[in-house]
N, C-alpha and C positions, 0 to 999 in steps of 0.2 A: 179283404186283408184281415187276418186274424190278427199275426203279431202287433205288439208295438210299433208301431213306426220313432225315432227322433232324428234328428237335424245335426249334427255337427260341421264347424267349420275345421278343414286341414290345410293347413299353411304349407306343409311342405309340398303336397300336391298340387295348391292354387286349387282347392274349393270347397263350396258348401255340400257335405254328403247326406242325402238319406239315407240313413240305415235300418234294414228289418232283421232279425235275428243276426246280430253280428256282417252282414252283408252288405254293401253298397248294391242299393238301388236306384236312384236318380243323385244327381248332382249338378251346380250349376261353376263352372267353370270361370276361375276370376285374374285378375293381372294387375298386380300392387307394385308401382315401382317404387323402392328404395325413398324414401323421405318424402312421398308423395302425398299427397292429401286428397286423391281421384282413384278410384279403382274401377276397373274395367270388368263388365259381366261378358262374356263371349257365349254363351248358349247354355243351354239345360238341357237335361237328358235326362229321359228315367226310362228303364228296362219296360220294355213291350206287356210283359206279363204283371206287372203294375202301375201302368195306363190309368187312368180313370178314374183316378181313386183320391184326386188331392195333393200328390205329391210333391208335382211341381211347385201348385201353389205354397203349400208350403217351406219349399225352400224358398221362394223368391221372397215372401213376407220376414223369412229368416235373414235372406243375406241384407235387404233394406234395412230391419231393423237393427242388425250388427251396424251396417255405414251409419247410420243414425247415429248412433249409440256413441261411434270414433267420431260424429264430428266430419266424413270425406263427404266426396262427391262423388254419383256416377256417370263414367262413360259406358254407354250401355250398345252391346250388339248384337241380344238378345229379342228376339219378335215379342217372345213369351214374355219376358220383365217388359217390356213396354206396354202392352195388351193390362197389365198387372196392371203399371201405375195408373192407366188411366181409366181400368176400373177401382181404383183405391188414390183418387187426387191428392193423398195428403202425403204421401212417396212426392211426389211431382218435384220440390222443392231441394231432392238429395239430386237431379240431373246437373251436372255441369254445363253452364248455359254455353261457357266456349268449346267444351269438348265433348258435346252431345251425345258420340256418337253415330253410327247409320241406324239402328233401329231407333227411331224417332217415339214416341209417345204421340199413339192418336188426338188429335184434337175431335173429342168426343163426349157426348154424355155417358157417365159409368152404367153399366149392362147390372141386369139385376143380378146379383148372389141367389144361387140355389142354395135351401138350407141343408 
């Protein structure tokens, strides 16, 4: 990937976008109800032809550190955010313990990062 890549969140659409030259390429799809303190991840997506390249991960460390930031919790139903948290344990703590979710968070030792 030549271009830049950045990360914006879109509220009106319900999600975190990656964008490369004005484009959506991956996004992680989210569900904030009304006065709520939980938001929901439902899956992530990014375009076939930029695969492999980071992208997801960085949305996912995007949308955590935004719920961090507010203070919520997640309900997560996302494979990919959960795979995340539990190679990055210090996420672990933004899961809402009653409302978990189905994509659970492996109980695992975190995999190594390729640099």
């Amino acid at each position: 990937m030549n271009s830049e890549m950045y990360v914006q969140k879109n509220g009106d659409r319900g999600s975190y976008e990656a964008m490369v030259d004005g484009h959506v390429v991956g996004m992680i799809v989210y569900h904030s109800p009304r006065g709520g303190q939980r938001v929901t991840l439902s899956h992530t997506i990014v375009e076939p032809e930029y695969r492999g390249q980071g992208i997801a991960t960085r949305l996912v460390k995007h949308a955590l550190d935004d719920l961090r930031a507010q203070d919520l919790k997640l309900t997560n139903y996302c494979p990919f955010v959960a795979d995340y948290i539990a190679d990055h344990p210090e996420y672990k703590e933004l899961v809402d313990s009653r409302f978990p979710g189905r994509a659970t968070v492996p109980d695992r030792a975190p995999r190594e990062q390729a640099n």
